[in-house]
C-alpha positions in Angstrom: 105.4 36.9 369.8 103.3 39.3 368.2 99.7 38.8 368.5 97.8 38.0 365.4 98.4 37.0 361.8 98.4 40.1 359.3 97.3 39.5 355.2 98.3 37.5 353.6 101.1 38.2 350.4 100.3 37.1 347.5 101.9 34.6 345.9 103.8 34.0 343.1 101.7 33.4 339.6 98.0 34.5 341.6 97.5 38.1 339.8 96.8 35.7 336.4 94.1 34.1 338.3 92.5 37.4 339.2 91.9 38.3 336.1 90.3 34.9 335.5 87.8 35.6 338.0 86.4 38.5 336.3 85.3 36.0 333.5 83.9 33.7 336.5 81.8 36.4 337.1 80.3 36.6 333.9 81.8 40.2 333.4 83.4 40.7 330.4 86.8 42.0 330.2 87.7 44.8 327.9 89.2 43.2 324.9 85.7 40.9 324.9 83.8 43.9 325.2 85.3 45.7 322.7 85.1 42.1 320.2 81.2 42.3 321.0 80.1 45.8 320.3 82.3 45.8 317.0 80.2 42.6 316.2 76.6 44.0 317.3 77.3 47.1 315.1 78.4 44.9 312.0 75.5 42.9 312.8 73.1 46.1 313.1 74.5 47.3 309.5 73.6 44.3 308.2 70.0 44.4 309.0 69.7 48.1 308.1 71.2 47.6 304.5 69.0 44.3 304.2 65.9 46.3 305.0 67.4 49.3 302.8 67.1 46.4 300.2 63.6 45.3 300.8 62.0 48.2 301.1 63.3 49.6 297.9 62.5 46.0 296.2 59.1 47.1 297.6 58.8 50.0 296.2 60.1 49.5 292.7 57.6 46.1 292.5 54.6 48.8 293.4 55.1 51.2 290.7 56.0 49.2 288.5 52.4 47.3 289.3 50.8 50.8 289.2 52.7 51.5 285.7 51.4 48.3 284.3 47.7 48.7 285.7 47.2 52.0 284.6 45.7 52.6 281.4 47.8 53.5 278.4 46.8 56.1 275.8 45.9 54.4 272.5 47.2 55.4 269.5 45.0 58.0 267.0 43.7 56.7 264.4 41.3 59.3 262.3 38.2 58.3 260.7 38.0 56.9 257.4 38.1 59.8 254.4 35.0 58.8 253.1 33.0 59.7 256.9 34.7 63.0 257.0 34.1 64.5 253.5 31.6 65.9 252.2 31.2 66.7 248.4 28.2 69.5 247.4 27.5 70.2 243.5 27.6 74.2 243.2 26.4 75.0 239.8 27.5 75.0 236.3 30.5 77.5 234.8 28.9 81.1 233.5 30.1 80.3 230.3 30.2 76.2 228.8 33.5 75.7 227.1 33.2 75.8 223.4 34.0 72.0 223.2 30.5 71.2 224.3 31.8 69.6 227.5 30.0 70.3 230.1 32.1 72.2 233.9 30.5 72.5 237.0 32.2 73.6 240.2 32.0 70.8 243.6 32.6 71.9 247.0 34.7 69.6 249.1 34.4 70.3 252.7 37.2 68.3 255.2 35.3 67.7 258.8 37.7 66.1 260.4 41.3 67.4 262.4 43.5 65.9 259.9 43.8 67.3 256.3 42.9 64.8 254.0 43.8 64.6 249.8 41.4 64.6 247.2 44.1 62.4 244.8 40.8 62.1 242.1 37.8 62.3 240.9 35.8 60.5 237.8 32.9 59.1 236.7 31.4 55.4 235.8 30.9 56.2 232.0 33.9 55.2 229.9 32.2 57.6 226.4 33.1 60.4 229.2 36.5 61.9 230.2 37.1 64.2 233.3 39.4 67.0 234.0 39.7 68.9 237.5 41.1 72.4 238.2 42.9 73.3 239.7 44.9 69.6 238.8 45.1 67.1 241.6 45.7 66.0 244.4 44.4 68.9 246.5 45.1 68.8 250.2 41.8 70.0 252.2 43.0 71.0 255.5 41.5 70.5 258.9 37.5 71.8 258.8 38.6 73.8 255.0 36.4 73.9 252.3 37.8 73.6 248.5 35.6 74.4 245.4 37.1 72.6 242.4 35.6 73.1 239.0 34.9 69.5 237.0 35.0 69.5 233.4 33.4 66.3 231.6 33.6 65.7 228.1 31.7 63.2 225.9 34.5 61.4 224.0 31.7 58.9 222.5 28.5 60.2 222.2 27.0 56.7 220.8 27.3 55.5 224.0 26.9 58.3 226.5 23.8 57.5 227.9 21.2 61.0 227.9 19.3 60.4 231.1 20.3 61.0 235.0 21.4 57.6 234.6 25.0 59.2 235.6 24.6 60.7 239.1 27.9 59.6 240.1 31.2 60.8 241.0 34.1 58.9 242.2 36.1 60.0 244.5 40.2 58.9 245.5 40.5 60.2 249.3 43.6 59.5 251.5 44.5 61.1 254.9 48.1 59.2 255.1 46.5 56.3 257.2 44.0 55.0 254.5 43.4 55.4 250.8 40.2 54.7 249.4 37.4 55.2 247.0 34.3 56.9 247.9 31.0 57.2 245.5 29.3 60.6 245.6 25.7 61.2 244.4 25.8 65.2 243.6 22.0 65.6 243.8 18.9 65.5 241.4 20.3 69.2 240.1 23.4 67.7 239.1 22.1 64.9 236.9 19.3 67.2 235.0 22.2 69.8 234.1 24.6 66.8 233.1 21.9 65.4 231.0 20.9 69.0 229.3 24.8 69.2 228.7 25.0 65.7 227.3 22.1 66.2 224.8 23.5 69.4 223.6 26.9 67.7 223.1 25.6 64.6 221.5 22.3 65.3 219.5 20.2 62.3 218.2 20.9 63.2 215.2 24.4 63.1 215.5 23.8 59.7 217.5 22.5 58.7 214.2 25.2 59.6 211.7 28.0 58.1 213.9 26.3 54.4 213.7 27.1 52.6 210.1 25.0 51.3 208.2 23.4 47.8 208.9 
């Protein structure tokens, strides 16, 4: 007899419980490992496009809260016609026409950065009519100047009244956001040299030959 006992074979059906102890061991076998990292990096994907998400959503809620703070340009709206124009009596025509009106020349001065229309120009007496050349409207551009010669004619001379009692002109401005009308008081000059025109139209006695008799 030999001495000793040598290893021992295994038997049939043991190599499946080999592999079973791997798992005893709490080592993973390869199909498990492989089943893990494939869910860790679907996993890890996840988070990254969830925090791709968030931070964008973070991102577009800040400017939009810095659009919404900061301040917006209002729009331009210019100045009333009336607060930008100025109107300056020059002085009468070198030679009166031969109707007896009486025609003066106005300078209309635009301060403002928009041009603005002078669309008329009369006066409160209705025994007067009034011409302008050149014939309106007249655009005055942005800080322009236009001289416009005024011609006033006494179509009742029982009622034009004599005296500086008429000092002023009214004036249609509009500078395509408003339209309005604006008195203008020429000066003292102006009503002295509309009154010595008047008289010479309309003499007294004339005033008296144009009222019947009582």
């Amino acid at each position: 007899m030999s001495g000793g006992i040598g290893p021992v074979e295994p038997g049939e059906g043991t190599a499946g419980h080999e592999s079973h102890d791997d798992a005893g061991t709490g080592r993973a076998g390869p199909a498990a490992a492989r089943w893990a990292r494939a869910r860790y990096a679907r996993h890890r994907r996840a988070v990254l496009v969830l925090g791709g998400l968030t931070c964008a959503a973070v991102v577009a809620a800040g400017a939009l809260r810095v659009y919404a703070d900061r301040p917006h340009p209002v729009a331009y709206v210019p100045p009333a016609p009336s607060q930008v124009i100025s109107l300056t009596y020059l002085e009468p025509v070198e030679t009166p026409p031969p109707d007896g009106a009486f025609a003066f020349t106005v300078r209309v001065r635009n301060a403002s950065a928009g041009p603005v229309a002078v669309e008329g120009i009369d006066q409160p007496s209705r025994a007067l009519s009034v011409t302008i050349r050149p014939p309106l409207p007249v655009t005055v551009g942005a800080g322009e100047a236009r001289e416009l010669v005024v011609r006033i004619l006494a179509t009742d001379c029982v009622h034009v009244a004599r005296n500086s009692g008429l000092p002023f002109l009214e004036v249609t401005l509009s500078n395509g956001f408003r339209k309005e009308r604006h008195s203008y008081i020429p000066g003292d000059r102006y009503a002295r040299d509309l009154s010595v025109a008047l008289t010479r139209a309309c003499p007294e006695d004339r005033d008296a030959a144009d009222v019947p008799p009582s």
